[in-house]
Structures are given as structure tokens and as C-alpha cells.
LOZATOR-729307 format. One record per residue (C-alpha): y, z, x; residue in three letters. Coordinates in steps of 0.5 Angstrom, whole numbers, plus 2048, in hexadecimal, padded with zeros to 3 digits. Each point is the difference from the previous one (the first is absolute). Example, Ala and Ser with C-alpha at 12.3 -4.5 7.8 and 13.67 -1.06 7.14 Angstrom:
// LOZATOR-729307
7F7810819ala;8077FE802ser;
//
This chain:
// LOZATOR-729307
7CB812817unk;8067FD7FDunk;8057FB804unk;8077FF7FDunk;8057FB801unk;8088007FEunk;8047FB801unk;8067FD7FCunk;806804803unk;8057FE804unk;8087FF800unk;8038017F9unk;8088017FEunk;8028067FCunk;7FD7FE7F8unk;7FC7FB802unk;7F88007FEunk;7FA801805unk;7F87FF7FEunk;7FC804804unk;7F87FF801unk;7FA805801unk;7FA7FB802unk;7F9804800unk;7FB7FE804unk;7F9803803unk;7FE8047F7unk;8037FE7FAunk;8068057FFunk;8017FD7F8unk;7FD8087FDunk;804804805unk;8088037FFunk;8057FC805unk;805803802unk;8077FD803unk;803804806unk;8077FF804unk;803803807unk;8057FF803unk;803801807unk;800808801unk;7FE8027F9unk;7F98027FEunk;7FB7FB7FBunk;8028017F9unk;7FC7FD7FAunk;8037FA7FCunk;7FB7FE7FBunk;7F98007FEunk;7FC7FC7FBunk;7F98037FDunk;7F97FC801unk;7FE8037F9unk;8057FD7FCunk;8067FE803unk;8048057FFunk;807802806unk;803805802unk;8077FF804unk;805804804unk;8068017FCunk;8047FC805unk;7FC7F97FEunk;7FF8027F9unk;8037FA7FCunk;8007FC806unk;7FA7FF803unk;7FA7FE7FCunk;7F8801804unk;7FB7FB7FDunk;7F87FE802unk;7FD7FA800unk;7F8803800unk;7FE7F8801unk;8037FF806unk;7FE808803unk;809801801unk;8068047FDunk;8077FE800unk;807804800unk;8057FB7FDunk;806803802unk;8088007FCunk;807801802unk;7FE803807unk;804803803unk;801803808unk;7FD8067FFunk;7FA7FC7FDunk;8007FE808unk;7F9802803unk;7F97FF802unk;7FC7FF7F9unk;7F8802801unk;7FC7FF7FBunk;7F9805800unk;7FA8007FBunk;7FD8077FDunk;7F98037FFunk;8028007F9unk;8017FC7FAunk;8058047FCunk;807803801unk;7FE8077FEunk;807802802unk;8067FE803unk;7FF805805unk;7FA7FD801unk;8017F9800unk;806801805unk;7FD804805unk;7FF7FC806unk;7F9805801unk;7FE7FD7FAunk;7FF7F9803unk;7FA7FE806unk;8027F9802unk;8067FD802unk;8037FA802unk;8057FF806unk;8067FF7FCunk;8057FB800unk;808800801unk;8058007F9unk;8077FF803unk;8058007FBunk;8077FE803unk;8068037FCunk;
//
């Protein structure tokens, strides 16, 4: 059983930067692929970011790619979202989930919210025009 925790968002003007945190409790999570997922009101949950256990590689939605940047610390069992130039349709709940994996495989894969069995609750990304 793994129990993750995001924090880090909050109130954010449009160009601003956030840093998003996935605590891992409960299982080391440092040799499995963490996904970042958003959703915002009335829309489904889409994928944002992975990051593999077995060699660092990422994979990103072509709507952060070159804005966002997914990075882990394996030392402190935690994976962060550095987000750039956010913008208002960057505005939704971010969860942060683990996989049974260790590798991306594909992007079909890794961006798939099947592929990832637990999932943290979430927190508030609200970027202000």
C-alpha cells in the first residue's frame, strides 16, 4: 500500500511558476513510474507528466512540454512538478499516482490513467489571468 501526498499549489498569476510535491508514504515508490495528472471542472482527467523508476526518463503532454519539467528525489521517497508560464487553462486539480512499473514502455502507456494503482488526493492549481 502506497499513500501519496501533493501540496504545493495554490494562486498563481498567468507567467507565474509553481512547484508541485508527491509525498510517498507507506512503500518506497523510488523504482516505480509517477505519473502527474490534471482535471479541471467538467472535464475529464488528463495526463501531464511521467517520470520512470529505472532511469529517470519523462515523458510529457505536448501542452506542458517545454514548460513543465518532472523531477524525483529517491532519497526523500518524493517527485516534483516544477511548472513555468502557467497559463489559465493550466488551472485544475493535479494528482500525482504511482504505477506498478518501472519503465515508460510507451506514451500510450505512461499517459494512461489504468496504467497507475494509487493516487493522491490532489491539490488546487489556480492561475489568474
Amino acid at each position: 500500500q502506497v499513500q501519496l501526498v501533493e501540496s504545493g499549489g495554490g494562486l498563481v498569476q498567468a507567467g507565474g511558476s509553481l512547484r508541485l510535491s508527491c509525498a510517498a508514504s507507506g512503500r518506497t515508490f523510488s523504482m516505480y513510474v509517477v505519473g502527474w495528472f490534471r482535471q479541471a471542472p467538467g472535464k475529464e482527467r488528463e495526463f501531464v507528466a511521467a517520470i520512470s523508476g529505472s532511469d529517470g526518463n519523462a515523458g510529457y503532454a505536448d501542452s506542458v512540454k517545454g514548460r513543465f519539467t518532472v523531477s524525483r528525489d529517491n532519497a526523500k521517497n518524493s517527485v516534483y512538478l516544477q511548472m513555468n508560464r502557467l497559463n489559465p487553462e493550466d488551472t485544475a486539480v493535479y494528482y500525482c499516482a504511482v504505477a506498478r512499473s518501472s519503465t515508460l514502455y510507451s506514451r500510450r502507456y505512461y499517459s494512461s490513467t489504468g496504467t497507475y494503482d494509487y493516487w493522491g488526493q490532489g491539490t488546487q492549481v489556480t492561475v489568474s489571468s
